[in-house]
C-alpha positions in Angstrom: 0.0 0.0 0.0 1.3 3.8 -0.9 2.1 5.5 1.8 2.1 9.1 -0.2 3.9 10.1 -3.3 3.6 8.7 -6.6 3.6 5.5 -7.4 5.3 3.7 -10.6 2.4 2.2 -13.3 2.6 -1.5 -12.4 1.3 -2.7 -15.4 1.3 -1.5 -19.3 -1.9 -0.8 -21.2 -1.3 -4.3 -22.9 -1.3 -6.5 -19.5 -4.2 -4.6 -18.7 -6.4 -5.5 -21.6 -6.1 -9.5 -20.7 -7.1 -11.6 -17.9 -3.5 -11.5 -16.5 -5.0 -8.4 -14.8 -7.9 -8.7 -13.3 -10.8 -6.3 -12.1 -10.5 -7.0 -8.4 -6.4 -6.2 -8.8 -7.2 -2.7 -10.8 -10.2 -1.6 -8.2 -7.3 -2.7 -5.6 -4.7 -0.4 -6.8 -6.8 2.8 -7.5 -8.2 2.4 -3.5 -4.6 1.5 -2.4 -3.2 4.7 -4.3 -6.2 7.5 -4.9 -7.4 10.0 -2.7 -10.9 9.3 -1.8 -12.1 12.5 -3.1 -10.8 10.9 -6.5 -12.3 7.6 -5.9 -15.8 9.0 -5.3 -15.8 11.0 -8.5 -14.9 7.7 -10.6 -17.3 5.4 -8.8 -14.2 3.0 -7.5 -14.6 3.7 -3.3 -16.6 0.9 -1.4 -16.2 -2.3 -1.1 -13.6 -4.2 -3.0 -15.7 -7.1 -4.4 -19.0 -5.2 -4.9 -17.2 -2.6 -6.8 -14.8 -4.7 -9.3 -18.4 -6.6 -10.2 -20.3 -4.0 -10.8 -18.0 -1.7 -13.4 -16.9 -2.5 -16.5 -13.1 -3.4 -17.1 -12.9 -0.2 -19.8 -14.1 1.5 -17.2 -11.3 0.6 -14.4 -8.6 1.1 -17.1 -9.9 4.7 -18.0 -9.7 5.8 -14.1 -6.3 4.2 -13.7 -4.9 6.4 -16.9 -7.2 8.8 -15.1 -5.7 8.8 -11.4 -1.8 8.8 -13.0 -3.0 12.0 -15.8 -4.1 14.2 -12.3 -1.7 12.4 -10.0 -4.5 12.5 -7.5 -2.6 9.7 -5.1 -3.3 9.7 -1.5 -1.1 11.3 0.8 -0.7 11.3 5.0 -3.0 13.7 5.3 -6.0 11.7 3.3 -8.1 10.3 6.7 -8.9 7.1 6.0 -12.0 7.0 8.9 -12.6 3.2 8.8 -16.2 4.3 10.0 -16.5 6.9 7.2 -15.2 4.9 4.9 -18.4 2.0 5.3 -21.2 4.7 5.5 -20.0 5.9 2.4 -19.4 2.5 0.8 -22.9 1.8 1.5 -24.1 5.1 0.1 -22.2 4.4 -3.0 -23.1 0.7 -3.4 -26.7 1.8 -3.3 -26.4 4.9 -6.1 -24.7 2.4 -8.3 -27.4 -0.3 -7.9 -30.1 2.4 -8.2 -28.5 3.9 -11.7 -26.8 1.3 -13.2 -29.3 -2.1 -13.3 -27.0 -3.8 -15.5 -23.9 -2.5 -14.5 -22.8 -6.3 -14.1 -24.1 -7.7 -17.6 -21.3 -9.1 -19.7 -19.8 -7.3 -22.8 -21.0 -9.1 -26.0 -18.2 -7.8 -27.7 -14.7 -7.4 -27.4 -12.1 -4.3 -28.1 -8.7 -5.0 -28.9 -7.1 -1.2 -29.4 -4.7 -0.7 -32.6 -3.8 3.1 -31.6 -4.0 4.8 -28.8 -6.7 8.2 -28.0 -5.6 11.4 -26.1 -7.2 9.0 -23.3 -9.1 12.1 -21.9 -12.2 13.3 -24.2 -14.4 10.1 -23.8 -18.1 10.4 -25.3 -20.7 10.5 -22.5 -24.4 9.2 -23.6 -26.4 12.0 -25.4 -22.9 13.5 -27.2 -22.6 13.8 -30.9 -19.4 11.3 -32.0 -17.9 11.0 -35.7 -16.5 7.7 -36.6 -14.3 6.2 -39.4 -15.1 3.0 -40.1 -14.6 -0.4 -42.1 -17.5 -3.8 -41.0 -16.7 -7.4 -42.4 -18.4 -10.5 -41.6 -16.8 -13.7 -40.6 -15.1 -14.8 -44.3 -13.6 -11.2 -44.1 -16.2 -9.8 -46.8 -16.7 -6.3 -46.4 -20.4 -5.0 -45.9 -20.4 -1.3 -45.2 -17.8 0.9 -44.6 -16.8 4.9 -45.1 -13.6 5.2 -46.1 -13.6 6.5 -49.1 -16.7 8.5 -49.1 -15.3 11.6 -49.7 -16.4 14.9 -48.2 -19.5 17.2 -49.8 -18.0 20.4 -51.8 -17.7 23.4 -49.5 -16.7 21.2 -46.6 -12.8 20.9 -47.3 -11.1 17.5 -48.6 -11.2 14.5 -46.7 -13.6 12.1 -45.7 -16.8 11.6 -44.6 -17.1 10.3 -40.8 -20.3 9.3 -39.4 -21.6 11.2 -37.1 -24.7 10.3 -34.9 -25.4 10.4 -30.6 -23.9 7.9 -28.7 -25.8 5.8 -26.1 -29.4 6.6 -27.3 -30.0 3.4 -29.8 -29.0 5.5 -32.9 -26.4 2.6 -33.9 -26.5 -1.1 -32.7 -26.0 -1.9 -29.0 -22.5 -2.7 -29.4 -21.3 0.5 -31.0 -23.1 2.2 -28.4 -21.1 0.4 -25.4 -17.5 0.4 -26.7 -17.7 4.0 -28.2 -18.2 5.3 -24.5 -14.7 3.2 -23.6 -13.1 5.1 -26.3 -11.0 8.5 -26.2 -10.7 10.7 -28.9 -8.5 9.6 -31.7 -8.5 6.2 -30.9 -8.9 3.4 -33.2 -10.4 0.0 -31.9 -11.0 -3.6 -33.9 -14.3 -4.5 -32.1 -15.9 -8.0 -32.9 -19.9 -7.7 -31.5 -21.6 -11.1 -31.0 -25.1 -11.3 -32.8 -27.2 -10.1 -29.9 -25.7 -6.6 -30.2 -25.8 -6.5 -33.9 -28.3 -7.0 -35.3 -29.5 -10.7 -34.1 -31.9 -12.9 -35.2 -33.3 -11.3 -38.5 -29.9 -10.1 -40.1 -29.7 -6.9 -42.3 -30.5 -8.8 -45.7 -30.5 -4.9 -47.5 -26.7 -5.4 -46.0 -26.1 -8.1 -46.5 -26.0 -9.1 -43.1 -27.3 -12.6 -42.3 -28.8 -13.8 -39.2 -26.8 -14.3 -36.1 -24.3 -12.9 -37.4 -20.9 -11.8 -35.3 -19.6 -9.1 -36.9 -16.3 -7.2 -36.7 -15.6 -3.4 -37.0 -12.2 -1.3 -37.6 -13.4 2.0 -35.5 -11.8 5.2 -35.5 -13.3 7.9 -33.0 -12.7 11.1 -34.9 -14.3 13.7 -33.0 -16.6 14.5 -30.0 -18.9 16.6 -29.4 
């Protein structure tokens, strides 16, 4: 446990995309090392176990860059009141149960990340997000993509991004989710399992057939 000062990163943004690091061990870190004051903003003070299920491993990762980006560690003079500390926990355990229903449903998709964001402007539900974008099926054929779709004359050179708000059901469920783990200029390879595509029936005008899982190269171009 810090006991005030900085600590050095113990694992690389590559460690802490697989299993080799787990929730439980990046909730444990940020309550070891952040002030509380931090750890209530981001949702990560209360109880270990309750806390690691109920948030989204994107999520954990974000605060970590998060906590290193305003070097908001805890320091001798952050009061750790063991009998503060549960009445909050339980006052934070039952705003996240309140708000966030399905805060513990599994991801059906995954994000692998092929270039890095500023990690700082992440799209919140409700903004406007432009995309670049390439989506294959399973034997690699291409079914919709904008690159190449140049920009309309008057609007400079360039293309087109599509732009639409995120979070609201304007896109499929799994654009939705792993656009809101994403930071401005990052590019993403996402593979989203039929249920947050487009399921059962398919997108036959798409050429999309049913149950299909179908993988996207993402860039996040701007937020707004």
């Amino acid at each position: 446990m810090a006991t005030g000062g900085e600590p050095s990163p113990p694992w690389t943004d590559e460690q802490m995309q697989k299993d080799d690091v787990s929730k439980k061990d990046l909730v444990s870190f940020l309550q070891e090392n952040g002030k509380k004051k931090f750890l209530k903003e981001h949702k990560v003070f209360g109880k270990l176990a309750s806390i690691a299920k109920g948030s989204k491993k994107d999520h954990l990762i974000a605060t970590y860059h998060k906590l290193f980006e305003t070097k908001a560690f805890k320091t001798g003079d952050d009061d750790d009141d063991e009998e503060e500390v549960a009445a909050v926990a339980a006052k934070v355990a039952e705003v996240t149960v309140k708000e966030t229903p399905t805060a513990a449903e599994e991801a059906h998709y995954t994000k692998q990340v092929t270039k890095k964001g500023d990690g700082k402007t992440i799209p919140r539900k409700g903004d406007t997000v432009g995309c670049m974008y390439t989506g294959t099926l399973a034997d690699g054929t291409v079914f919709d993509t904008n690159i190449g779709k140049k920009k309309k004359k008057g609007k400079g050179g360039g293309h087109e991004p599509l732009k639409f708000r995120v979070g609201v059901g304007k896109v499929i469920r799994g654009w939705d989710e792993a656009l809101m783990t994403m930071s401005l200029g990052e590019k993403a390879k996402l593979v989203i399992q039929p249920d947050w595509a487009y399921g059962k029936k398919g997108l036959p005008d798409n050429k999309i057939p049913p149950n299909a899982t179908l993988t996207f190269e993402v860039e996040l171009v701007s937020v707004e």
